[in-house]
N, C-alpha and C positions, 0 to 999 in steps of 0.2 A: 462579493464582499469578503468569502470567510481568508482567514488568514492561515498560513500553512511558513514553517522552516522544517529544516535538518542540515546535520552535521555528522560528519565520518571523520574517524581518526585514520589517516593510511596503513599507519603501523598498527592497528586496531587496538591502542589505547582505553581503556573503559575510565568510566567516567558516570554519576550518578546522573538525574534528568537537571542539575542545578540549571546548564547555562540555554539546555532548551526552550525549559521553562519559562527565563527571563526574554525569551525573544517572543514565545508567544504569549504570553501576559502584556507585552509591551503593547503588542496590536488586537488587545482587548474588543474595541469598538469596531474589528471588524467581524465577531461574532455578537448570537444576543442572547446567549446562556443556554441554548437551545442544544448544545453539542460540542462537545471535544473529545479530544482522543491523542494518545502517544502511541509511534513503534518501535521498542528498544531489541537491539540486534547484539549476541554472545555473551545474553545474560544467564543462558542456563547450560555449560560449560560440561556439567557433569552428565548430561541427558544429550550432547550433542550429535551423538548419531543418531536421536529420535525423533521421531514428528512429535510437535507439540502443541496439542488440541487443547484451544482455551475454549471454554462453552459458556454462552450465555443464557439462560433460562429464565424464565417470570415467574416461576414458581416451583417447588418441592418436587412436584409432580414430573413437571416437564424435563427438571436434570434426573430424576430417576431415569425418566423414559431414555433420555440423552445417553447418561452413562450405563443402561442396559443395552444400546443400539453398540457403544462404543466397545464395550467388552464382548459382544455378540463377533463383531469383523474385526475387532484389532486383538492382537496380544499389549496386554498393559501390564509394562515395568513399572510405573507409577502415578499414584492418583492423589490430587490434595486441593482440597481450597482456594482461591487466588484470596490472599490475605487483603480485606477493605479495612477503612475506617469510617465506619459506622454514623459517626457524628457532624460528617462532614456534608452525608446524602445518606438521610434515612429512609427515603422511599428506593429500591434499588432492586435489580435483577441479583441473583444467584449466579455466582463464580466459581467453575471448577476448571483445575489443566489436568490431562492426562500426557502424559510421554508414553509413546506406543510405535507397534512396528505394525502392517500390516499382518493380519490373521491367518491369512490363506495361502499356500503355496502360488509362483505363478501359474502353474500347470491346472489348478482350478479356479482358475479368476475367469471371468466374465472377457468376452471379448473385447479390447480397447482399453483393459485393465493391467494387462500383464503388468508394464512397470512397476514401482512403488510409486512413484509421484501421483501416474493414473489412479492406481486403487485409492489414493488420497484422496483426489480429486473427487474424484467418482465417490467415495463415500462419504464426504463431505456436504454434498449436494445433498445427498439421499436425504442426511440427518437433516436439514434445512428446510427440507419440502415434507417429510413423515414424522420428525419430532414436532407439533404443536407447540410453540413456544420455547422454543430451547435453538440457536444457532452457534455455528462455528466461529469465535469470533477471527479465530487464526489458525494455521495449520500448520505452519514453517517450522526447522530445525534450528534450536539455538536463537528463539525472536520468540515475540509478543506481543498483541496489540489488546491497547488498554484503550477501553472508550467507554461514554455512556452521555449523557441528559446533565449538562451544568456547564460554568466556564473549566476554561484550561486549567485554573488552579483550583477549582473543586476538584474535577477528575484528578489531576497529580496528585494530591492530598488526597482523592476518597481512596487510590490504589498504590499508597504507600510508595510513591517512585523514587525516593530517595533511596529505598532498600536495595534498588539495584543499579546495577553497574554493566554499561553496555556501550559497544566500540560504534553503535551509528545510531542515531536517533533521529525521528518523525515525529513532527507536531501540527496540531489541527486546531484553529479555533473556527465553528462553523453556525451558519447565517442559514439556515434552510429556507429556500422561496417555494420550490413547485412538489417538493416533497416534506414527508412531516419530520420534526424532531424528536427522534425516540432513539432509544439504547442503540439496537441494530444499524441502527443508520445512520450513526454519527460516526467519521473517519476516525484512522485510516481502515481502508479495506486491505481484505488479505485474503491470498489464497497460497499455499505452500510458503517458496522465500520470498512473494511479490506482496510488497505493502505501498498504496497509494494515498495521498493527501491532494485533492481536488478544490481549486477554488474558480468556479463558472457554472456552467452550465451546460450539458450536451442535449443537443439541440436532434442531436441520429440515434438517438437512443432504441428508439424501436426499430430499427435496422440493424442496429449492432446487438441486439438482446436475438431476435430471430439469427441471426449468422452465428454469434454462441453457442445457443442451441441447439445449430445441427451438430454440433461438435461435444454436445454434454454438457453445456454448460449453463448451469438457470442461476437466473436471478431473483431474488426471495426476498432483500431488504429494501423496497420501497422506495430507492434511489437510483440516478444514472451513475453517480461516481463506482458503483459495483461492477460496472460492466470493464472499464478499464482496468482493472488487476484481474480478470480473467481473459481479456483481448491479449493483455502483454505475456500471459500464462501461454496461450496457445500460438502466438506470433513467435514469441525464442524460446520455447522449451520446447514445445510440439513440432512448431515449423521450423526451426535452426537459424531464425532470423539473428544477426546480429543488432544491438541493442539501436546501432546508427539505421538498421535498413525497418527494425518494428515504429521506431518513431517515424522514421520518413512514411512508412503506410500508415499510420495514426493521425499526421499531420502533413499531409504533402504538399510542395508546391502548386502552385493554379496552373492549371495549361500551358497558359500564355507563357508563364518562367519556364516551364517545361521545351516548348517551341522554340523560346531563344536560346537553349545551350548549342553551344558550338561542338562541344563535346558530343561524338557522338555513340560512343557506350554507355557515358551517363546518362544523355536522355533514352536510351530505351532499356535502361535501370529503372529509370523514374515511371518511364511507363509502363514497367512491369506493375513495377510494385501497388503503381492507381489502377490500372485493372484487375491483378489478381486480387486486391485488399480495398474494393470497392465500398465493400458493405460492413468490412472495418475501421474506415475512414471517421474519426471525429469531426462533428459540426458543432461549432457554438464558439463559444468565448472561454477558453478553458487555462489554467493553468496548472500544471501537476511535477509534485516530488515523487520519486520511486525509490525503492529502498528492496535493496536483494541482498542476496548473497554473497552477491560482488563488487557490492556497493551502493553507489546512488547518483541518479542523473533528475535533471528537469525539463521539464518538455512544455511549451506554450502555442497556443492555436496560431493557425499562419497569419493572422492577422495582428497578433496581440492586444487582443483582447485584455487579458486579465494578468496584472504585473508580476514578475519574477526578477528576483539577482543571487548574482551568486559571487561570492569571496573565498579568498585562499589564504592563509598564514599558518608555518613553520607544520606541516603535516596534517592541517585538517581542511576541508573543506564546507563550507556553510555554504546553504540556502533560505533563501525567504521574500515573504510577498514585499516585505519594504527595507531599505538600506538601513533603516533605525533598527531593525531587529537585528538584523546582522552583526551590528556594532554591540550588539548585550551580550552576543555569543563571543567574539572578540576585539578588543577594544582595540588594536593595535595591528589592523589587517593588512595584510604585504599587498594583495590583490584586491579590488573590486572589479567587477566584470557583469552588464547586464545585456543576458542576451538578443541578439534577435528575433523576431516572429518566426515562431514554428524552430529555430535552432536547438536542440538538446544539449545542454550541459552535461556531462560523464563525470564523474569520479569514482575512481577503482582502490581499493584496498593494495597494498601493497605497490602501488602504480610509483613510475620516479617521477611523472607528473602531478601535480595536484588537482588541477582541471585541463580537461579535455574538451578543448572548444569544436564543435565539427560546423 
């Protein structure tokens, strides 16, 4: 059911959450108030060489403990409030961001830590699984994911989105079935620059939570969608996957398609990729927006399952679960274009293309 868009400027134009928000309001009735959430990307221009840790907590208590963990392993340039409105959801978690660099030289980091991104990673988790009540809701440089417990336009409204201005934005209206609706668990997920918005259900979830794992990676918010923004984390930033060869192991062709190529480098590409990324492989009926650094692609189960399209006009690129939303985003689209089962959509910031069909 739940509903998901986004839209990038190439030229990385900013732009407040106005015309997001009219696309996910539009597909209202594919959430049932139970969750939403935005992720807006080079909204914080001044801090952008910093990671910026947004936290969630349910009580006084638990951002203490949060922002004593965070000041313990990071050095912090700066700490404040995420500005709510109050009137809009008075029952609510506590909101802080810090912008911070990692605390420790690499020479004393833990093994599997050196990087920066690792140390991120890595203490990331930690607060998630030893803060009681307090999670990272984002970690990424220059981005922010705003979620929580209401529709799409309570959430815009309770976190103020009109205040900012940001060149790519994520939206989420969500429908919870196998898992509950609470703060943590409502999209997008984030880890570093990767923000996901998921509309299905993954069906390998305990497969792919055990294969993360051996790699550092836990999952602590009580849903499958969390597992796929730390897959795509360790598929191209860890393994060097290109973004065409992470989605191909994410979603790969059946056998059978695999046996019929002619081509015969690409098939034993394809079957690299389904052996070595076995137990990374998504099952279920999925469809997913992703939103980085360097842009933003969609990705749908090879069967297609659960709908996506995507549009292009005069330098931006849209996504979303239905072709009505799209049209809130821009009325006057040069392109519509709805992909194939399992095909990835790409759009790259600065790119002379606008989409990149693979």
């Amino acid at each position: 059911m739940c509903g998901i868009a986004g839209l990038i400027s190439h030229q990385r134009l900013k732009e407040n959450g106005t015309r997001i928000k009219r696309a996910i309001t539009l597909m209202n009735d594919r959430g049932n108030g139970l969750g939403a959430g935005y992720a807006a990307y080079g909204i914080y221009p001044a801090f952008g060489a910093l990671y910026a840790l947004q936290i969630m907590a349910s009580n006084k208590k638990a951002m203490d403990e949060a922002a004593a963990f965070i000041h313990r392993w990071f050095k912090v340039h700066h700490q404040e409030p995420v500005p709510v409105w109050d009137r809009v959801i008075t029952d609510h978690p506590l909101f802080q961001r810090f912008f911070v660099e990692p605390g420790l030289p690499a020479e004393q980091r833990r093994q599997g830590e050196e990087s920066d991104d690792d140390y991120v990673v890595a203490r990331s988790m930690l607060l998630n699984k030893e803060v009681h009540g307090a999670y990272a809701c984002s970690s990424g440089k220059n981005m922010a994911v705003f979620k929580g417990v209401g529709t799409p336009l309570d959430i815009y409204d309770f976190f103020q989105l009109d205040a900012y201005e940001a060149y790519g934005w994520l939206a989420h209206n969500r429908f919870p079935t196998n898992t509950p609706g609470w703060w943590g668990g409502a999209h997008p997920f984030n880890i570093l620059e990767w923000s996901i918005v998921h509309n299905g259900e993954i069906s390998s979830y305990g497969i792919n939570r055990r294969y993360l794992e051996a790699y550092g990676y836990f999952c602590h918010l009580q849903t499958d969608s969390e597992a796929i923004a730390y897959l795509l984390d360790l598929l191209i930033r860890r393994h060097g996957l290109t973004i065409t060869e992470a989605t191909t192991a994410l979603a790969p062709p059946y056998w059978a398609t695999v046996e019929r190529l002619a081509d015969p480098e690409e098939k034993e590409r394809l079957t690299m990729l389904k052996i070595v990324y076995e137990q990374a492989m998504l099952n279920g009926p999925f469809a997913v927006v992703v939103a980085f650094s360097g842009g933003m692609f969609s990705l749908t189960d090879n069967t297609k399952l659960r709908p996506m399209t995507t549009a292009a006009c005069k330098g931006y690129t849209y996504f979303a679960s239905e072709i009505s939303a799209l049209y809130e985003m821009e009325e006057n689209l040069d392109t519509v274009f709805t992909p194939r089962a399992g095909q990835p959509v790409i759009a790259l910031y600065d790119a002379a293309k606008e989409i990149v069909r693979i």
